[in-house]
N, C-alpha and C positions, 0 to 999 in steps of 0.2 A: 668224772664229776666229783668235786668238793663233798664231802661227809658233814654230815650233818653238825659236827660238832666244828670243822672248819668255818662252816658259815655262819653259826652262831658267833663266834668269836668274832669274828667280820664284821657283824651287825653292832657286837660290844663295843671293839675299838671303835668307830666310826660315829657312832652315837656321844664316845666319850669325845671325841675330836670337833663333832658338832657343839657339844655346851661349851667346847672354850670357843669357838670361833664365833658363839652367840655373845656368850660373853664381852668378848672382845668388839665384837660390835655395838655394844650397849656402851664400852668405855669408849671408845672412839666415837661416836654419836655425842656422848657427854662432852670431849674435849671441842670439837667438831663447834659446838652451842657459843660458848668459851672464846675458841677464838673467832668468832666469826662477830661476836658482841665485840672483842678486841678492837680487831680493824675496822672496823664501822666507827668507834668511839675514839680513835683513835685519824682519822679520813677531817675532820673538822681542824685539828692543828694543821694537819698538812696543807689543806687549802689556805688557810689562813695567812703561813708563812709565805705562801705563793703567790697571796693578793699584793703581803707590803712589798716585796721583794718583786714582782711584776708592775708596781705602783709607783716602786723608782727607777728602773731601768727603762719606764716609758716615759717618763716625767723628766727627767734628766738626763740628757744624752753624752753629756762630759764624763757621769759618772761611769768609769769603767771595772773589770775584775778579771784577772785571770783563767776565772772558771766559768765566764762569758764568752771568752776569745776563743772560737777555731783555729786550731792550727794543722799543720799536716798530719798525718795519722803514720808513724813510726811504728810505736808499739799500744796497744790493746792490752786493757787488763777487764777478766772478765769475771765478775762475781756470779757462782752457782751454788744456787740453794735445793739441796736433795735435802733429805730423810738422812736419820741415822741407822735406819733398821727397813727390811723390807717388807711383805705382806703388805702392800699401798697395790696392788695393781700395777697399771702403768706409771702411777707418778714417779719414778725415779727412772727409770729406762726413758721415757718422752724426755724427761730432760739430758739425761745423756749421750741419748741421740741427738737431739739438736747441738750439743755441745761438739761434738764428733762431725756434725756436718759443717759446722761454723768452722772450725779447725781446719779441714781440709779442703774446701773449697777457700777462703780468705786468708789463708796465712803457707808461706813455704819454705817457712821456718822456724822455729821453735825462741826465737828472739824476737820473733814479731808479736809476740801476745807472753800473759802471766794469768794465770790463775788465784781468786781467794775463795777456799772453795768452806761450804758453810752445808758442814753434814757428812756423816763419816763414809754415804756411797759418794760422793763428789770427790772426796780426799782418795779415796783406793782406787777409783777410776785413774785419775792423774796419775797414781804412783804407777799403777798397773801400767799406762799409756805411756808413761815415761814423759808428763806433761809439766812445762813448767808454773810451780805453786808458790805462789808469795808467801803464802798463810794461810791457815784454815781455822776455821769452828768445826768443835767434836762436842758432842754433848749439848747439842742448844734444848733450853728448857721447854715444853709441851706448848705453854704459854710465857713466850720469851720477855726480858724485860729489855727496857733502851739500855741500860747498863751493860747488856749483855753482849750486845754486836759495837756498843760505840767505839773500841778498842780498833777493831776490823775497818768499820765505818770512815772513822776519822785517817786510819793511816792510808786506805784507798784515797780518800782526798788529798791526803798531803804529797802521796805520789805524780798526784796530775799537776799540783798546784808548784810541785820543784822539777816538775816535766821528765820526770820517771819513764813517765807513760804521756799517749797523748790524746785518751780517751778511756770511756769508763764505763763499762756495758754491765746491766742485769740479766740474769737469765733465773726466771721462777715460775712457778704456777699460778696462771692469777686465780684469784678465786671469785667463779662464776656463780654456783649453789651446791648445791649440798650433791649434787650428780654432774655438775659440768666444771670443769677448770682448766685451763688454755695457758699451754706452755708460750711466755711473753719473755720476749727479747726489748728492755728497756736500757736509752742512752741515758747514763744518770750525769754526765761531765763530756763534754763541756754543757751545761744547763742552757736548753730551750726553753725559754721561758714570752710567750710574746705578750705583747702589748693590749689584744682584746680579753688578756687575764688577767686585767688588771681590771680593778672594782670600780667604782662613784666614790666613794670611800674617801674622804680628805686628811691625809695625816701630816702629825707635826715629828720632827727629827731632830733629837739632841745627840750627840753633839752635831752632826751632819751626815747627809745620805751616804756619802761614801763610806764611812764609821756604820754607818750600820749596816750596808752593804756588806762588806767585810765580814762581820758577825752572821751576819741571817746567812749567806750565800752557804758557807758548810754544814753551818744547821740544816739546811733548808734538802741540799742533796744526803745529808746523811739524815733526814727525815724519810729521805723517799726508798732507802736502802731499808730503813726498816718497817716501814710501812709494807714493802712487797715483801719482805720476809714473814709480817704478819698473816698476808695474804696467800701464801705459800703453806705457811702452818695450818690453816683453815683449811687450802687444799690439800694438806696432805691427813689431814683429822678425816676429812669423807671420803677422800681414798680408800681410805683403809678403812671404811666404818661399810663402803660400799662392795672392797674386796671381802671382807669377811659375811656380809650378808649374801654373796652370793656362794660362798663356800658353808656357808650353812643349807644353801638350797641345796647345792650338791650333796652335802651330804645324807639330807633329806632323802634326795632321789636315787640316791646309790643304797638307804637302808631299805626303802619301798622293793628295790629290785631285790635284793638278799631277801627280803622277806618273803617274796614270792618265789623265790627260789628254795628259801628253805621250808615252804608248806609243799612246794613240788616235789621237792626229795623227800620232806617227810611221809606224803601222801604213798610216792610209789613206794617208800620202807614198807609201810601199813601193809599194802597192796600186796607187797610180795612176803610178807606174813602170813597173810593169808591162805596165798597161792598155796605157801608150804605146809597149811595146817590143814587145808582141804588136802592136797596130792596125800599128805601122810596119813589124815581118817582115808581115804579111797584105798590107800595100800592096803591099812588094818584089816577093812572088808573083803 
């Protein structure tokens, strides 16, 4: 059995290891608020860009774009958004596990797909898998800005639009609420875009829809690129705000059991103090 001064230590650590995982729940809670105001505030451009951009491709049937057209599916590039750090629970393992399923069932070859992986477990996965990586993001900010990915953004576009690749997949965490978030597999290129998303809404087009087709069409898929990364950041804010509330329980209930544990041992010390101090008056006598 542990001595009493073992368990006492026990109880220390564990107590000290509780206030940071409260901590840290309190800070992840706060970001968690933050970005979840983000994507929300951010959900109204993106519809918008959806309405004119769904408002001339149903209105005009001449007008055509590259990043409308299917074509055969050669190669796949697939952008994944992890975490940079762990303590999230499941969010970074659900997604790459999905990544790993998608890999080996859809491709039987390592030319058939590319990677841009956005978060330093996505990036060490590939390296570790020996997976092929266009690019990555390391470092994305808590509450990222458009600046931040348009670099990543725009060159996955440019990829499908010089036929690099012949498709352009998301993989993130949508974010559900603050306890639910749903690993989503989203086609960002060639854009589906249909005809009942498109509004009432009458617009005028200078210089001409094609022109601005052109314009909005990359905007509009590298809106949706970061829109789910927002959405990803929210989930992965109450991940970890939800991981660390539950490692605060535990360690709640691991100090409960030491505590009763060390009233058990210190009871029977007492006890056999006793014993000894009776048996040695008995001797005396």
């Amino acid at each position: 059995m542990a001595s009493l001064k073992d368990i006492k230590d026990r109880i220390s650590s564990t107590t000290k290891t509780k206030q940071i995982t409260s901590a840290m729940e309190l800070v992840s809670a706060s970001k968690m608020s933050r970005a979840e105001e983000n994507a929300k505030k951010y959900a109204p451009y993106s519809e918008k860009i959806q309405d004119v951009v769904a408002s001339i491709a149903s209105s005009n049937s001449d007008v055509s774009h590259p990043m409308l057209e299917r074509r055969e599916v050669k190669k796949t590039a697939y952008i994944v958004v992890t975490a940079d750090s762990g303590l999230a629970g499941p969010y970074n393992s659900n997604i790459l596990r999905r990544l790993h399923d998608i890999v080996t069932k859809r491709h039987s070859s390592n030319d058939e797909f590319t990677i841009l992986a956005i978060g330093r477990l996505a990036a060490e996965y590939c390296q570790k898998n020996k997976l092929p990586m266009a690019d990555s993001i390391i470092g994305l900010a808590d509450q990222p800005k458009y600046a931040d990915i348009r670099t990543i953004a725009s060159d996955a576009i440019k990829m499908y639009v010089e036929e690099e690749i012949d498709e352009l997949v998301i993989l993130y965490n949508k974010y559900e609420s603050a306890i639910s978030h749903i690993v989503t597999e989203n086609t960002l290129v060639p854009l589906s875009i249909e005809a009942e998303s498109a509004s009432t809404s009458s617009y005028e087009y200078e210089p001409d829809e094609g022109a601005i087709l052109e314009v909005l069409l990359p905007q509009y898929a590298e809106s949706l690129i970061y829109g789910a990364i927002l959405d990803a950041k929210a989930s992965e804010h109450a991940a970890r705000m939800t991981a660390m509330n539950s490692a605060t329980d535990n360690a709640n209930d691991i100090i409960d059991d030491l505590t009763l544990s060390y009233n058990r041992a210190r009871q029977a010390a007492i006890t056999q103090e006793i014993t000894e101090i009776i048996g040695g008056v008995a001797a005396l006598e």
